[in-house]
VEXKOL-643535 format. One record per residue (C-alpha): residue in one letter; x, y, z. Coordinates in nm, 4 decimals, padded with zeros to 6 digits. Each point is the difference from the previous one (the first is absolute). Layout:
N
BAVO  torkol        c1        c2        c3
BAVO       A         X         Y         Z
...
END
This chain:
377
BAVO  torkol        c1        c2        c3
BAVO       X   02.2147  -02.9978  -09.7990
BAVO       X   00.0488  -00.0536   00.3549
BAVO       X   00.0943  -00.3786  -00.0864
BAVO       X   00.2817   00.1082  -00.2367
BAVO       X   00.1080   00.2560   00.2649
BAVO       X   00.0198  -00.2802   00.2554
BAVO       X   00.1920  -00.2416  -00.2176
BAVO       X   00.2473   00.2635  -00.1112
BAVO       X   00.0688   00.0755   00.3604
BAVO       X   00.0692  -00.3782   00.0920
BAVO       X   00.2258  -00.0217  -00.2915
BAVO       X   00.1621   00.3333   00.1173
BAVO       X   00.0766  -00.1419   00.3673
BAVO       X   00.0822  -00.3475  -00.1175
BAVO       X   00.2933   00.1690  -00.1945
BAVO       X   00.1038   00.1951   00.2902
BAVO       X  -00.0211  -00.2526   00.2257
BAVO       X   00.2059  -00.2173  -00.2627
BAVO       X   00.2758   00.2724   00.0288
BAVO       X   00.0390   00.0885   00.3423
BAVO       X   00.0549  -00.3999   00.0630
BAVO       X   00.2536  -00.0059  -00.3107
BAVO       X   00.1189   00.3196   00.2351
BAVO       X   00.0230  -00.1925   00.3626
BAVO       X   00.1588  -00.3553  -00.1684
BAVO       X   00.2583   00.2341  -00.1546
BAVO       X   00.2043   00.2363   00.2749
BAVO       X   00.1964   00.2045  -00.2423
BAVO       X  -00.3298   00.2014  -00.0441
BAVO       X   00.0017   00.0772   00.3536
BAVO       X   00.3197   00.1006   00.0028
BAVO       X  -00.0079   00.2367  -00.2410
BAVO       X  -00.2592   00.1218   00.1119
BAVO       X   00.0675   00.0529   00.4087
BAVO       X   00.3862  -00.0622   00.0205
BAVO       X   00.1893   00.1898  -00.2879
BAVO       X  -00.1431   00.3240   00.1088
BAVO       X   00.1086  -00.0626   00.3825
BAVO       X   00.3233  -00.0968  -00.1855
BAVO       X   00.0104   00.2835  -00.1887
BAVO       X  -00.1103   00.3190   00.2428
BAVO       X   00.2600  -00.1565   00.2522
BAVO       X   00.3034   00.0048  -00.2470
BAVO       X  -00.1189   00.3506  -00.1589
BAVO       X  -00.0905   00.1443   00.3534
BAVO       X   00.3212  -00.1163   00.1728
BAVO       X   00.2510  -00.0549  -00.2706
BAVO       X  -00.0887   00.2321  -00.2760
BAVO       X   00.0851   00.3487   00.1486
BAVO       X   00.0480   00.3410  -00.2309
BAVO       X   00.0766   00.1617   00.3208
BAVO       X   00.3594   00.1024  -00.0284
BAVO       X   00.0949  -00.0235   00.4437
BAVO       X   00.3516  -00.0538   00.1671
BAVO       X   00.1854   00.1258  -00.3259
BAVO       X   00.3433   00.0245   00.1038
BAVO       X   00.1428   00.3612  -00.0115
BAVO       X   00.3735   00.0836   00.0023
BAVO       X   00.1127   00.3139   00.1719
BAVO       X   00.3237   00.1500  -00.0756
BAVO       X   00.0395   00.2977   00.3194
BAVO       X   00.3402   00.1726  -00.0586
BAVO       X  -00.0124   00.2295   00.2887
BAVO       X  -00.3068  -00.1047   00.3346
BAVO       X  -00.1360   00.2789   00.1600
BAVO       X  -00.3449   00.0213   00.1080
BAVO       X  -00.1733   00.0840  -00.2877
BAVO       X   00.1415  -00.3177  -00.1711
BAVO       X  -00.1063  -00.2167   00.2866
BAVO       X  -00.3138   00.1406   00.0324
BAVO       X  -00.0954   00.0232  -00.3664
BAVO       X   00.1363  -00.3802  -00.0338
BAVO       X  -00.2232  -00.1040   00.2693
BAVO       X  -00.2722   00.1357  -00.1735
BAVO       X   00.0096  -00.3042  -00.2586
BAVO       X   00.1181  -00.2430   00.3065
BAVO       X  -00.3610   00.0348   00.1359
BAVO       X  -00.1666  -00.0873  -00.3151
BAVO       X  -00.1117  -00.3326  -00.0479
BAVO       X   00.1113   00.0262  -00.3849
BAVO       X   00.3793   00.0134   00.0178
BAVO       X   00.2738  -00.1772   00.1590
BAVO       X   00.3191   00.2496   00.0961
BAVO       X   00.3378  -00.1284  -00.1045
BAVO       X   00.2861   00.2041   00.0591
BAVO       X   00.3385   00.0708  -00.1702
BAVO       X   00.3259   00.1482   00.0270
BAVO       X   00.0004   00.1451  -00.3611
BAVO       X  -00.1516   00.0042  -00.3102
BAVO       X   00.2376  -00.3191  -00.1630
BAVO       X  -00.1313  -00.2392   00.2658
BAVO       X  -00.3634   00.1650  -00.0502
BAVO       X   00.0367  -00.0944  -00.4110
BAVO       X   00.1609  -00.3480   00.0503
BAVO       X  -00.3370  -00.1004   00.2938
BAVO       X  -00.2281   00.1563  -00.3129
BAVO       X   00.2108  -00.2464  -00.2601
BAVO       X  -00.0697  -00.2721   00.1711
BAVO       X  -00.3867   00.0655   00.0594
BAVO       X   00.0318   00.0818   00.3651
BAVO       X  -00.1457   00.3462   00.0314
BAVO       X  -00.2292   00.1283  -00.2632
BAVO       X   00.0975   00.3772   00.0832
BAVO       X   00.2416   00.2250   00.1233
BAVO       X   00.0051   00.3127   00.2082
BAVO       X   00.2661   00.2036  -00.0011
BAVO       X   00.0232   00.2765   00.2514
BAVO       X   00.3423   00.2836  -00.1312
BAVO       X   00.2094   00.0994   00.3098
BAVO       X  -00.1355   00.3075  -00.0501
BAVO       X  -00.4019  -00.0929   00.0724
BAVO       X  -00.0582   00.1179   00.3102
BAVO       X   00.1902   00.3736  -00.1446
BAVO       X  -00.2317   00.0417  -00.3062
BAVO       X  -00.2429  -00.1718   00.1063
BAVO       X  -00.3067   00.3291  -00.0843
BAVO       X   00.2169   00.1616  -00.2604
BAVO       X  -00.1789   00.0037  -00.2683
BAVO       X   00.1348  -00.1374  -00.3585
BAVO       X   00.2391  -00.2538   00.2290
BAVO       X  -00.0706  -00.3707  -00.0723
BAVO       X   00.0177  -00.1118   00.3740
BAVO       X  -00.0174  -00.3725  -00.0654
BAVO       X   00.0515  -00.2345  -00.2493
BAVO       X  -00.2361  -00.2724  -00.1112
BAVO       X   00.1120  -00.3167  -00.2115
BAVO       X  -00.2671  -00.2501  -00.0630
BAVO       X   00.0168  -00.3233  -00.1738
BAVO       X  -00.2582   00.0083  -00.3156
BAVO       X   00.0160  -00.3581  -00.0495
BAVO       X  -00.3577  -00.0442   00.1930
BAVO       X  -00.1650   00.3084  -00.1687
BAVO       X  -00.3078  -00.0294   00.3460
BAVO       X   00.2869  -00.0252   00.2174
BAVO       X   00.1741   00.2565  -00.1413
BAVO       X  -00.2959   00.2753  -00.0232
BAVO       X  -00.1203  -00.0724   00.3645
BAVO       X   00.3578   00.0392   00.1098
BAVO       X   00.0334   00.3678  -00.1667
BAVO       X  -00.3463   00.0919   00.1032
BAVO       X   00.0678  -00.0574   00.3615
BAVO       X   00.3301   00.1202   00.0213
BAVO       X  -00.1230   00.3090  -00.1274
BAVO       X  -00.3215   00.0145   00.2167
BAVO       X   00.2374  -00.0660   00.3150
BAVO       X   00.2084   00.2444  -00.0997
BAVO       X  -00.2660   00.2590  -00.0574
BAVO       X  -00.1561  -00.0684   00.3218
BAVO       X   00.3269  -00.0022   00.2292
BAVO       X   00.1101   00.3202  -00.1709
BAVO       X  -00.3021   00.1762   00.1125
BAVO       X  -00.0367  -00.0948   00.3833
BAVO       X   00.3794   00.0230   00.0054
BAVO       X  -00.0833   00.4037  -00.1209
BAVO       X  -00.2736   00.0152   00.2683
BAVO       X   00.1965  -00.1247   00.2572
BAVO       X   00.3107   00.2525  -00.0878
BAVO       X  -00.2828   00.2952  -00.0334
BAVO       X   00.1072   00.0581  -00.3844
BAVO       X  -00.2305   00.0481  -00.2550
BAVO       X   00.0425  -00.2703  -00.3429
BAVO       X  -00.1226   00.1622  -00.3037
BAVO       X  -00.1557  -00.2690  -00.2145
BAVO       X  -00.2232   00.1113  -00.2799
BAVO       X  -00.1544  -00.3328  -00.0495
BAVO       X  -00.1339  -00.1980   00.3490
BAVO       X  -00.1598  -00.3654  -00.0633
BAVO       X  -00.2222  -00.1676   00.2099
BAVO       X  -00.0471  -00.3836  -00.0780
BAVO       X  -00.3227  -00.1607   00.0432
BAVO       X  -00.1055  -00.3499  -00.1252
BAVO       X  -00.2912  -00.0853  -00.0294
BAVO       X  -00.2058  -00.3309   00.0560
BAVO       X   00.3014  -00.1930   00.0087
BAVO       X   00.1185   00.2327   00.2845
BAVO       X   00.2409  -00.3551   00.1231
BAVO       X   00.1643   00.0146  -00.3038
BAVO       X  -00.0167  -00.3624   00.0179
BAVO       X   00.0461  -00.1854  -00.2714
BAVO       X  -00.2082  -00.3302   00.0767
BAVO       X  -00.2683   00.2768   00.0157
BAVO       X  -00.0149   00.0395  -00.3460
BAVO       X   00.0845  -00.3328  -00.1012
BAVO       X  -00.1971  -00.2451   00.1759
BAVO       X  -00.3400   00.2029  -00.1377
BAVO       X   00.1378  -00.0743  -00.3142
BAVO       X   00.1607  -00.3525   00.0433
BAVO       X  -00.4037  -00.1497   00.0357
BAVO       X  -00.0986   00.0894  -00.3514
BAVO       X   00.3092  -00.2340  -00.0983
BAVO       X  -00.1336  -00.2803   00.2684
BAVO       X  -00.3414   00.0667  -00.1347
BAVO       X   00.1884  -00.0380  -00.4139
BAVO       X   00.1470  -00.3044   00.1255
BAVO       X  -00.3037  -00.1751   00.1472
BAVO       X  -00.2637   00.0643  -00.2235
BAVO       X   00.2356  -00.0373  -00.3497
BAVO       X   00.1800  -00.2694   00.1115
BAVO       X  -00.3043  -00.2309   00.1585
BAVO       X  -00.1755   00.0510  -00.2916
BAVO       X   00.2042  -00.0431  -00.2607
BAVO       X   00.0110  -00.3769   00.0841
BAVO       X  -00.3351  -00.0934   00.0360
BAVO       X  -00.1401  -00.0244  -00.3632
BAVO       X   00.3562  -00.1568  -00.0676
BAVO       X  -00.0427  -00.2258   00.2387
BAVO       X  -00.2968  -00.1274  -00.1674
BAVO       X   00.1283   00.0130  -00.3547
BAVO       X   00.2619  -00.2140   00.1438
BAVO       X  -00.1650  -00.2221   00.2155
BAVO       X  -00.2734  -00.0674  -00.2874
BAVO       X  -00.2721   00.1212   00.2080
BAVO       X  -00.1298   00.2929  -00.2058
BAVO       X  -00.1134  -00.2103  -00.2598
BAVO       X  -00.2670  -00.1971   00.2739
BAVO       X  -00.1095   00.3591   00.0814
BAVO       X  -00.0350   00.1108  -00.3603
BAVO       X  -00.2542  -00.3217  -00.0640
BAVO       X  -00.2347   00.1055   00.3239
BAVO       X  -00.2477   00.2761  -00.0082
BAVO       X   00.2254   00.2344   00.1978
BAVO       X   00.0581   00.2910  -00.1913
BAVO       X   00.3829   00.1686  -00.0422
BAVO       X  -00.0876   00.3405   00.1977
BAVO       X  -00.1336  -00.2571   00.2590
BAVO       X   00.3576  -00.2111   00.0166
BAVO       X   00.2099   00.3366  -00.0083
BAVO       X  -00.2287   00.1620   00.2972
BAVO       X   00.0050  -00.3678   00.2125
BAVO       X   00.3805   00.0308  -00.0271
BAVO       X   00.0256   00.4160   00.0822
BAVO       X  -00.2169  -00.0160   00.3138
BAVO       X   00.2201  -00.2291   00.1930
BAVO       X   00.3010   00.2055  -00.0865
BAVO       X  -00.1530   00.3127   00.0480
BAVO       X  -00.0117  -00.1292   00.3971
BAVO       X   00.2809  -00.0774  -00.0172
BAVO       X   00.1402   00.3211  -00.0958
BAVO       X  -00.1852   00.1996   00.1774
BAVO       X   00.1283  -00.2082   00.2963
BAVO       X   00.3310   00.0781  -00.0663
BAVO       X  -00.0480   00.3497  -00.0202
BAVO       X  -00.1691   00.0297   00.2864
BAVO       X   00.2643  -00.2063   00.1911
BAVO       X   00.2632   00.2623  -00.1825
BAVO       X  -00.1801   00.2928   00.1144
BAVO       X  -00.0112  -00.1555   00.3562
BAVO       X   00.4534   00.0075   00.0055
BAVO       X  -00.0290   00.2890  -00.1659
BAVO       X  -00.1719   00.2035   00.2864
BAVO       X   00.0492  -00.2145   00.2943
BAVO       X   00.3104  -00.1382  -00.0697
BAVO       X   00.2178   00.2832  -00.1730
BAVO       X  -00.2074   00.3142   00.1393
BAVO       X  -00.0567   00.1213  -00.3240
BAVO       X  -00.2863   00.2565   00.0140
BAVO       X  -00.3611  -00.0370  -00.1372
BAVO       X  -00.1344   00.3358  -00.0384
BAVO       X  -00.2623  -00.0634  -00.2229
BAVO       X  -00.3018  -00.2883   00.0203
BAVO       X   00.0622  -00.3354   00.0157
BAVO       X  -00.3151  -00.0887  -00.1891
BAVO       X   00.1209   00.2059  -00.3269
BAVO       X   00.3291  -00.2322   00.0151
BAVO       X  -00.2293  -00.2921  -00.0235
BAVO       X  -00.2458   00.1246  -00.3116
BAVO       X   00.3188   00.1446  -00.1552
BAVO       X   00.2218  -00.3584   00.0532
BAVO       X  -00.3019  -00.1892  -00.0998
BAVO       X  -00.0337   00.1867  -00.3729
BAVO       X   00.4003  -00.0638  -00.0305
BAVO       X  -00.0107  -00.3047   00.1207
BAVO       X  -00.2691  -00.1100  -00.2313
BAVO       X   00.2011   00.1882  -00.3203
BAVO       X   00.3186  -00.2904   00.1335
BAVO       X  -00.2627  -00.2529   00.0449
BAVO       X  -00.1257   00.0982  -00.4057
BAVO       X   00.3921   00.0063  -00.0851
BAVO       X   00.1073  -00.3034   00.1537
BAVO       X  -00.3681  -00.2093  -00.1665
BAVO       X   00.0962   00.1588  -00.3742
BAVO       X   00.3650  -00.1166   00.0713
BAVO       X  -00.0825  -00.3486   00.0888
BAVO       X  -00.2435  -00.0549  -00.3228
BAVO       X   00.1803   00.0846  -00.2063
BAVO       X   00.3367  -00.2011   00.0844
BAVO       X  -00.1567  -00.3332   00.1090
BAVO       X   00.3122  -00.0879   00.2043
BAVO       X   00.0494   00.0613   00.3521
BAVO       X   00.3792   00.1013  -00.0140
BAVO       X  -00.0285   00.2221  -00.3284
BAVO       X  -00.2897   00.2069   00.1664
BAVO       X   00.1852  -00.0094   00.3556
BAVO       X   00.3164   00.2010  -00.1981
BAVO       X  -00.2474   00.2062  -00.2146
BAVO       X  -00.1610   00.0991   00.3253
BAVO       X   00.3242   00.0608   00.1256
BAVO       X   00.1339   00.2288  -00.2584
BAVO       X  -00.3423   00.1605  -00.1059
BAVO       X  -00.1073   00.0647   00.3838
BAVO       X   00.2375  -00.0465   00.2385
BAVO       X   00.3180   00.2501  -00.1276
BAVO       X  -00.1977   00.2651  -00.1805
BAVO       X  -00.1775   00.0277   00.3309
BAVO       X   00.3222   00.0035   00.2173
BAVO       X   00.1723   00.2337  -00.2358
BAVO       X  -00.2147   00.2359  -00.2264
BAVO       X  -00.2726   00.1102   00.2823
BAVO       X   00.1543   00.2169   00.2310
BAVO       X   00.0237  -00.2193   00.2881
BAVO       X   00.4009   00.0216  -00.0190
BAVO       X   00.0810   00.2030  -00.2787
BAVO       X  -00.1229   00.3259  -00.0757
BAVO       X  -00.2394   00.0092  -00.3389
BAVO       X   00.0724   00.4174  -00.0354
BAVO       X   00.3796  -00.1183  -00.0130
BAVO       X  -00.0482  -00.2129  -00.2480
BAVO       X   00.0628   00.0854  -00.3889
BAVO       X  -00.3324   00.1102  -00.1834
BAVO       X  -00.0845  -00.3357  -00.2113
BAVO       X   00.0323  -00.2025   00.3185
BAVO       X  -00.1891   00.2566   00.1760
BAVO       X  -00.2598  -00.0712  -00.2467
BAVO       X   00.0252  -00.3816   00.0090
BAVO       X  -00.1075   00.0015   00.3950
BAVO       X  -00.3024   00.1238  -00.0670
BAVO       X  -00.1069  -00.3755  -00.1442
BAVO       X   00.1403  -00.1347   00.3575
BAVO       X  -00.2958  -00.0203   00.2309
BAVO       X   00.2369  -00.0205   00.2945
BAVO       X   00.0996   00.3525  -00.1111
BAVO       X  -00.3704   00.0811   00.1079
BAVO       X   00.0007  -00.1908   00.3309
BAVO       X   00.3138   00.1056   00.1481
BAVO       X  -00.1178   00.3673  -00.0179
BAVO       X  -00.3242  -00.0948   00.1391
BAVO       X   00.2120  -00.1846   00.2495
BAVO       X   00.2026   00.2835   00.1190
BAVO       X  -00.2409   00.2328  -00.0070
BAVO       X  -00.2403  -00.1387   00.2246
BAVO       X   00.2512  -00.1410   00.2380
BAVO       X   00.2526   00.3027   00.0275
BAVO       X  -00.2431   00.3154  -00.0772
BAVO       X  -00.3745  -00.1094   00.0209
BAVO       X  -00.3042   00.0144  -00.2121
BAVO       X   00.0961   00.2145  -00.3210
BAVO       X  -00.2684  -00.0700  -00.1514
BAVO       X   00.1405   00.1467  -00.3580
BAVO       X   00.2245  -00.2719  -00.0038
BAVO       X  -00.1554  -00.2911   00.1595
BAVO       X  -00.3262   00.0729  -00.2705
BAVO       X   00.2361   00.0608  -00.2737
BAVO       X   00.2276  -00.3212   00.0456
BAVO       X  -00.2804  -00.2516   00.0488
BAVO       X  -00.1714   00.0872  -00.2848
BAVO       X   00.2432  -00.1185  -00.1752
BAVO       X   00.0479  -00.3203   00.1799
BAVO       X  -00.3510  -00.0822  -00.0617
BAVO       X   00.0725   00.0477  -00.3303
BAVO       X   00.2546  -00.1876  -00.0566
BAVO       X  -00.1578  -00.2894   00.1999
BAVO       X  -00.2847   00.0303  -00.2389
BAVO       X   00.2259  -00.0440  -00.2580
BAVO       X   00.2216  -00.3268   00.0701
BAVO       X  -00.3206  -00.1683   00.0869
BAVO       X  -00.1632   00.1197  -00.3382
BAVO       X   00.3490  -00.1707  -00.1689
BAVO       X  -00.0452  -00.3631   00.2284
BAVO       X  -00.3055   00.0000  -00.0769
BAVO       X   00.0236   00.0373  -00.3829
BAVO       X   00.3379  -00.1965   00.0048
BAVO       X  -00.1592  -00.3081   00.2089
BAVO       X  -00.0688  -00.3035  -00.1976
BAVO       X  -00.3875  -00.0671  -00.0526
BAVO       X   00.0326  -00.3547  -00.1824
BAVO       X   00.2750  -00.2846  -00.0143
BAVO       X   00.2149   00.0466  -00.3274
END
C-alpha cells in the first residue's frame, strides 16, 4: 500500500517537474504569467479612466455683477470643469459644434434681479448628450453647485430660502469617487481569466501536437495524474500573478483593502482553479495549440471582460443576458473582488459567490477528466 503510494508520488513529481522545465525553456509562460498583468493594471490604472475631470464648460454671462462672478467661480475651483467664456450664445453653440465645450451656462441679464424669485428660471443649462456619463455628471453638479451657492448666498444676505426638499450626498466606500477604485479590483479576475485559460489551454495541445501524449498514454501514469502534473505548475504560476497584481493594486494605485488579504487568496485560488479546469477541457478537446488559444480567447477572455461587472453593469443589462452571466465565473470573482477590496468582509457575499466557484471548478475538471483520452485510437 505504502509502495503504490510511493510510486504514484514519484510519477506525480516526475510530471511536474517535466512541466515546470517545459515552463522555464519556454518564456511565453512566464510572461503571461508575471508581465501581462503589470501590462495590464498599468494601462487600466493610468489610461482607462471613467472619471469624467477638466470637462470644458462654456459660460455665456450677459450682464457681470458679483453674483455672476462669484457663482462662476464656484465651478472655477473645481477640479472637474474647465471655464470658457463667451460673448453670446452663437459663439457658445458654434465651440459646442465643434466638440469644444461639452456644456453651456447661460446666465439672463436679469440673474442677479430674480435671482430668489421663485418660479424664475435664473440660469440656463445646455449639455451635450452625446457622452450620456459626461452628460449626467455635468447636470448633477451643476445642479448641486447651484443648490449649494444659493443657500450660503441666502445666509450671507440674512434671507430665509424655502426649499421643501434638502439633499445631503454621501458616498459610500468609494468615498474618492475614483474610478481605478472600482476597476482595478475588478481588472485581476480578467488577469487571473487570462492566465489560467490561456496557459492551459495549450498544454494538452501541445502534446497532441508534439506526439508526446501518446508516450504518456503507454506508461503506467494514469490521466488524472498527467492533468494534475500539468495544473500544479500553473496554479503557481497564477497565483503568482495575482499576488504580484494585488501588490500594484494596493501599493502602486492606493486602492484600498478593507477586508483580509488571506480571503483574496482562498477565494482567487477556487477561481483560479475553475480557469485552470476551463483552460485543461479546452485544450483536450481541440488538440491544436492555436484553435484552443482563440477558443480560450473567446470562451474566457471577453465574456470575462464584458458580461461580469467589472466594466459594465450586469443590473443594466437586458434580462436574458442578465441570466447568461450567471454561467461566467468571473461574474462571481469580480464581486468577491470588490467587495473585499472596497467594503470588507461581507461575509453573505463572499460565502455565497465562492460556493459557486467551487462548483464550477468541480465541474470543468469532472468534463477534462471524462473528455481526456485514456488509450491511443
Amino acid at each position: 500500500m505504502n509502495n503504490n503510494i510511493n510510486i504514484k508520488h514519484m510519477r506525480l513529481k516526475g510530471l511536474v517537474v517535466k512541466e515546470l522545465l517545459q515552463i522555464w525553456r519556454d518564456p511565453s509562460s512566464l510572461a503571461i504569467a508575471f508581465v501581462l498583468p503589470v501590462v495590464l493594471l498599468l494601462l487600466f490604472g493610468y489610461g482607462v479612466s471613467l472619471d469624467a475631470k477638466h470637462v470644458p464648460l462654456g459660460w455665456v454671462i450677459e450682464k457681470s455683477t458679483p453674483e455672476t462672478s462669484s457663482f462662476s467661480a464656484a465651478f472655477a475651483r473645481s477640479e472637474y470643469f474647465q471655464n470658457s467664456y463667451y460673448a453670446d450664445m452663437n459663439a457658445a453653440k458654434r465651440a459646442m459644434q465643434l466638440r469644444k465645450i461639452n456644456a453651456i451656462i447661460r446666465l439672463r441679464e436679469d440673474f442677479s434681479r430674480e435671482l430668489f424669485k421663485q418660479n424664475s428660471p435664473a440660469i440656463q443649462v445646455i449639455i451635450d448628450g452625446v457622452d450620456a456619463n459626461t452628460a449626467r455628471l455635468i447636470s448633477g453638479y451643476v445642479q448641486g453647485a447651484w443648490s449649494e451657492w444659493l443657500t450660503h448666498l441666502a445666509e450671507v444676505r440674512g434671507i430665509e430660502l424655502a426649499r421643501p426638499v434638502i439633499t445631503e450626498h454621501r458616498i459610500w466606500y468609494n468615498s474618492a469617487v475614483l474610478s481605478k477604485d472600482f476597476l482595478v479590483p475588478g481588472l485581476i479576475a480578467v488577469i487571473m481569466t487570462l492566465i489560467g485559460a490561456l496557459l492551459t489551454a495549450m498544454v494538452m495541445a501541445r502534446e497532441w501536437e508534439r506526439g508526446t501524449l501518446e508516450a504518456m498514454i503507454a506508461t503506467p501514469v494514469t490521466m488524472g495524474e498527467v492533468l494534475l502534473g500539468k495544473l500544479i505548475p500553473y496554479y503557481l504560476l497564477g497565483m503568482g500573478g495575482m499576488l504580484l497584481s494585488i501588490v500594484m493594486a494596493v501599493f502602486l494605485f492606493d486602492v484600498p483593502l478593507r477586508g483580509s488579504f488571506w480571503i483574496l487568496m482562498l477565494t482567487g485560488t477556487l477561481f483560479l482553479l475553475v480557469a485552470l479546469g476551463m483552460g485543461l477541457l479546452i485544450s483536450i478537446v481541440a488538440k491544436n495549440q492555436f484553435v484552443a488559444g482563440q477558443i480560450a480567447i473567446i470562451v474566457t477572455f471577453l465574456p470575462a471582460f464584458i458580461l461580469s461587472g467589472f466594466i459594465f453593469d450586469i443590473g443594466s443589462m437586458p434580462a436574458v443576458v442578465q441570466g447568461f452571466t450567471y454561467l461566467i465565473s468571473a461574474r462571481y470573482f469580480v464581486a468577491i473582488l470588490q467587495t473585499v477590496f472596497l467594503t470588507g468582509n461581507i461575509w453573505a457575499v463572499i460565502l455565497l459567490n465562492a460556493a459557486a466557484l467551487l462548483l464550477m471548478a468541480l465541474l470543468f475538471f469532472k468534463m477534462a477528466l471524462k473528455k481526456a483520452p485514456k488509450r491511443l485510437e
